[in-house]
C-alpha positions, 0 to 999 in steps of 0.5 A: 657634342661641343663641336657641333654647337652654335656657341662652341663657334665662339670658344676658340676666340679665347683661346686665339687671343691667348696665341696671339699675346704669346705671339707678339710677346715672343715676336719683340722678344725675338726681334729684342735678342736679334737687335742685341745680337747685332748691336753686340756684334756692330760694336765688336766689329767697330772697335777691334777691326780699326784697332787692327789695322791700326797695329798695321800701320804702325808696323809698317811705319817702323819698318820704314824708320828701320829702312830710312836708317841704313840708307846712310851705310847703303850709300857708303856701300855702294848700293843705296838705289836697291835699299831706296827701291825696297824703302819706296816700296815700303812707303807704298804699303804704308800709304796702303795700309793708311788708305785701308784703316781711313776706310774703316773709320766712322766718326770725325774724332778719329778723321781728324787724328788721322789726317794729322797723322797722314800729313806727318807721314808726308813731311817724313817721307820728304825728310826721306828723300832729303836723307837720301840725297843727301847720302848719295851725295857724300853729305855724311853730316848732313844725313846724320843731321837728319836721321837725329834731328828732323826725321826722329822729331817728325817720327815723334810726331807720327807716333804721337798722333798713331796713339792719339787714334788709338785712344779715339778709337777706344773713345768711339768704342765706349760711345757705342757701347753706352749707345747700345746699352741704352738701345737694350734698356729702351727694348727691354721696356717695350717687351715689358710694355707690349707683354703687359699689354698683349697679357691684357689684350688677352684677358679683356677678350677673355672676359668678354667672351665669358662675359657673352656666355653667362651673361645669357645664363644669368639673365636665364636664371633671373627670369627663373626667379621670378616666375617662381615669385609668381611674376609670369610677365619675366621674359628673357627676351634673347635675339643670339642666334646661338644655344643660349638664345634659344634656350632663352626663347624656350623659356620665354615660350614656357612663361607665355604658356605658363602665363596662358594657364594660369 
């Protein structure tokens, strides 16, 4: 009736700390794989949504390009105020399509591109409305002048700087993942070291609780080795409260009658 005994009370304490070591190692495992997780998805997120909305703008800037070179043959046409209205729309969405990438950006590298970019969108936008004048007005030469000389010099610009940002981009990326990797070597030393220390943890209680049980059972013995040596003044002399100590009180009990006798 091991459930009734004093000592049975003491059992479950070995066993509690075996739990517990799984516990916490399992509970930094966890917490390892959901920080991995996350990393991996942070460092997605990081890389491929920027890249995206890159890709926009430089499709929308392309279409501006592509509207900035029919405005000459739209003025020869006669309706150079409906293709303008369709090119300041265009310039809007564009300036949109910046201000949403600008949003999706986190380290000074690419804010910089970025305004060097922004700052050659402007002056092509301005260039823009000089060919536009410059087309209403009759100047043929002068808006060929500027569709091959400042607008295409300055769209030069911008596409060098749209794939400046591009290569930030990817520089960002391999920051971030060399940051994470480093992230996952660091967890997996502390699940090494907290699983070693919780699996210790759980041995040292083990033992001392073990060593509580025939710790008693042994100084028993001793006390019964030498009462048959003919020692009758052994004593175990046990304070536990449990079995063990009064198993060790019986026999000291035996020894005083033994020694009474005698």
């Amino acid at each position: 009736m091991l459930n009734e005994m004093k000592i049975a009370k003491k059992l479950p304490a070995a066993f509690v700390a075996v739990a517990m070591a799984a516990v916490v190692v399992g509970a930094v495992g966890i917490a390892g794989m959901t920080s991995l997780s996350s990393g991996e998805e942070r460092l997605l997120s990081s890389v491929t949504a920027p890249l995206l909305q890159l890709s926009d703008v430089e499709a929308e800037f392309n279409r501006l390009r592509a509207l900035y070179l029919r405005v000459p043959m739209a003025a020869a046409e006669g309706h150079l105020a409906d293709e303008w209205r369709q090119t300041e729309d265009q310039q809007r969405t564009l300036e949109a399509a910046l201000a949403a990438y600008e949003k999706s950006l986190d380290s000074d590298r690419t804010r910089r591109a970025l305004g060097e970019v922004q700052g050659a969108v402007r002056d092509y936008e301005a260039m823009g409305r000089q060919l536009r004048d410059a087309a209403g007005g009759g100047q043929r030469a002068e808006a060929e002048r500027l569709l091959l000389g400042p607008l295409f010099n300055t769209a030069k610009v911008v596409n060098a700087g749209l794939k400046e940002l591009g290569q930030a981009e990817v520089a960002d990326g391999r920051d971030l993942a060399a940051a994470s990797a480093a992230n996952a070597a660091r967890l997996r030393w502390l699940m090494i070291v907290v699983g070693l220390a919780a699996v210790g943890g759980a041995v040292y209680a083990g033992l001392r609780i073990a060593r509580g049980v025939t710790g008693p059972l042994d100084k028993c013995s001793e006390v019964l080795r030498e009462l048959a040596k003919g020692h009758l003044g052994a004593r175990v002399d046990s304070t536990r409260a449990d079995e063990l100590g009064d198993m060790g009180r019986t026999m000291d009990e035996f020894a005083a009658a033994l020694q009474l006798l005698v």
